[in-house]
N, C-alpha and C positions, 0 to 999 in steps of 0.2 A: 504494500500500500504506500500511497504518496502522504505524507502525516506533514501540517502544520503544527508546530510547534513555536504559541506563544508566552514568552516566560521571561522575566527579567533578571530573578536570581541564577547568577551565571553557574554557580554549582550544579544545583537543580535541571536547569539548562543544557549543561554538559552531559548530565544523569544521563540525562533522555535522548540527546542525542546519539547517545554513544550504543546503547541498552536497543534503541528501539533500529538504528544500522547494524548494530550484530543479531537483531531478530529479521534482519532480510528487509526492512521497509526505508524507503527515500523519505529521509525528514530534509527539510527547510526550518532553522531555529532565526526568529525575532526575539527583539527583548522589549519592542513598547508594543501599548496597543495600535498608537494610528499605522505602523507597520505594518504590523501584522493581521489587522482588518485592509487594510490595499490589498495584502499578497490573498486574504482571503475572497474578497471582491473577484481580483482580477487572473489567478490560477487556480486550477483544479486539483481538488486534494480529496482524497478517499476520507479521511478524518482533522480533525482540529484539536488537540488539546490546548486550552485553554486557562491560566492563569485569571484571576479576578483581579488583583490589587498589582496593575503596571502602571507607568508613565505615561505620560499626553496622551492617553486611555483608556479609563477602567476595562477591566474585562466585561462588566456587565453592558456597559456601553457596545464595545464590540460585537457581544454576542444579539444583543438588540438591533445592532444596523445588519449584522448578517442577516437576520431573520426579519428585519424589513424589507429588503431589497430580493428575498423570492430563494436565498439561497437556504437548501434544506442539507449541506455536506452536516455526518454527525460531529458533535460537539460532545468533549469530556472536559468536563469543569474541576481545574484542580486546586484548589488553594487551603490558605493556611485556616480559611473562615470556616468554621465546624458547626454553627449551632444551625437548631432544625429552620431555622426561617430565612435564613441565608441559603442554604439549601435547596428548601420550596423559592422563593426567589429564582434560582437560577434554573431551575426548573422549568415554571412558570413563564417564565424570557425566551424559553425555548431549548436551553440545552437536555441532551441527550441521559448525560448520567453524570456524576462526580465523583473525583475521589479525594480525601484529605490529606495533604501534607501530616506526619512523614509515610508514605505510601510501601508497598511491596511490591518491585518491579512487574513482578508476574502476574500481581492482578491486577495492574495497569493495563496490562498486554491481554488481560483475560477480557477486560471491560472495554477494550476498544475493540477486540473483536464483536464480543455480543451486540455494541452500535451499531456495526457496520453489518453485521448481520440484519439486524432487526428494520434497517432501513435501505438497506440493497434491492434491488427488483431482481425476484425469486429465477434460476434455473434450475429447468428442470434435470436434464440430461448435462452430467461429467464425462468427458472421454479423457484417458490417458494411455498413449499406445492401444493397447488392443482392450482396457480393461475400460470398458461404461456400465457408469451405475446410473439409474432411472428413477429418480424419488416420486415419480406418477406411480410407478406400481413394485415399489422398492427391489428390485433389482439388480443384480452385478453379474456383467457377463464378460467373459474372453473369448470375443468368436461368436461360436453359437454354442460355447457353453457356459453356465448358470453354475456362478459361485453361491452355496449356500450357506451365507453367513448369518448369523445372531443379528438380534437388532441392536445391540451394541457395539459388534463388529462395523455393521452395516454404518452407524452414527460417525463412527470413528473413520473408517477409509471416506465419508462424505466430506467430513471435514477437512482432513488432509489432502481430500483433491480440489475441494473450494478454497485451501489454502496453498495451492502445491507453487513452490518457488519462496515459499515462507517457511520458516522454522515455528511451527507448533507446540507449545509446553504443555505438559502434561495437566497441569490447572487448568488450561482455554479446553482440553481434552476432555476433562472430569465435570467441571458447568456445563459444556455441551450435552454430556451425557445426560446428567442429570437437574439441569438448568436449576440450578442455585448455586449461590457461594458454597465453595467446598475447603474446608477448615481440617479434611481429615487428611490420611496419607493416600500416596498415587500407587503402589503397588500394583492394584489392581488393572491399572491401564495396562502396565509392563506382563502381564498377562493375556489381558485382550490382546493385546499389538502381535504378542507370539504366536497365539492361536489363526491372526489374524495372515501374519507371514505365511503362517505352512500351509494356508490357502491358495494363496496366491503363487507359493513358491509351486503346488501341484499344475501350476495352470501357464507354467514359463515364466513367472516375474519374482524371480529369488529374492531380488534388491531395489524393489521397487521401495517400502518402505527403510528410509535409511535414520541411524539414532544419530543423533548431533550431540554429544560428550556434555552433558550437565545443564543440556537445554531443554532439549524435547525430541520433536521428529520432524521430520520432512519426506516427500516423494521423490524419489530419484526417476527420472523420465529418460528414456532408451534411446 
């Protein structure tokens, strides 16, 4: 994904730039808002996180002339402001979701996928090499033959081919599954994903899902 990134503390800033180019997405980092309301005006970007308290800006500001002028890109609200009415507030102005200062990289990356999910226009049909899966009538085939996977199999290879060219973490893995915040441990993915392989490995695609060392997974495409 293409991600705006607007944020004045350069720490923070750096955080994210660094965190969300080693999970495979093209950020753009501003540090005011009237910046980085222009870049959001005038380029196109899959997501926006957003800052509230910038320079010749507020965030809220921002996020109110986005959402005047007809643009629906999603917006993740991150700031240091925690109480429920500033919340509702940024809400209400139009953003997508928020997260509080000090955050956990992963569920940043959890929470901006579920936006871009939840406001993406839907397809049906993934193809990767010879392997298509069909969420009209849940489906995965190589060919003209019919992988018989689990429906958590099936959730998890949708994901990683709606995601494929991106590193996937096992957290954006386990809310997908079970769409809620997930506070327990990932084990269980590392299970699916296995059961998931020797599917795929019986049907030509050994290396199709590949592990990326303390991040998550990815598709390897032929």
């Amino acid at each position: 994904m293409k991600i705006l990134v607007i944020e004045d503390n350069s720490t923070t800033g750096k955080h994210l730039e660094t965190g969300l180019s080693e999970a495979g997405h093209e950020v753009v980092w501003v540090k005011d808002g009237k910046r980085g309301l222009e870049q959001a005006l005038t380029l196109r970007f899959d997501a926006i996180i957003l800052d509230l308290m910038l320079p010749e800006l507020s965030g809220m500001e921002v996020l109110s002339q986005i959402r005047k002028r007809g643009h629906r890109t999603p917006i993740l609200l991150l700031t240091a402001l925690g109480s429920i009415e500033e919340r509702v507030a940024g809400l209400q102005s139009g953003a997508d979701d928020y997260l509080v200062k000090a955050f956990a990289f992963p569920e940043l990356l959890a929470r901006l996928e579920s936006i871009t999910r939840r406001t993406a226009a839907p397809t049906l049909v993934h193809e990767i090499g010879l392997i298509k899966l069909d969420l009209s009538n849940r489906r995965v085939t190589s060919g003209t033959t019919e992988l018989q996977l689990t429906p958590s199999e099936f959730s998890i290879l949708e994901l990683l081919m709606r995601q494929k060219g991106y590193v996937v973490t096992r957290k954006m893995l386990c809310e997908h599954l079970w769409e809620a915040d997930w506070e327990g441990t990932t084990n269980v993915i590392e299970v699916h994903i296995t059961r998931l392989r020797t599917k795929l490995e019986k049907v030509g695609e050994p290396t199709m899902i590949q592990t990326v060392r303390g991040r998550g997974y990815t598709l390897g495409v032929n």
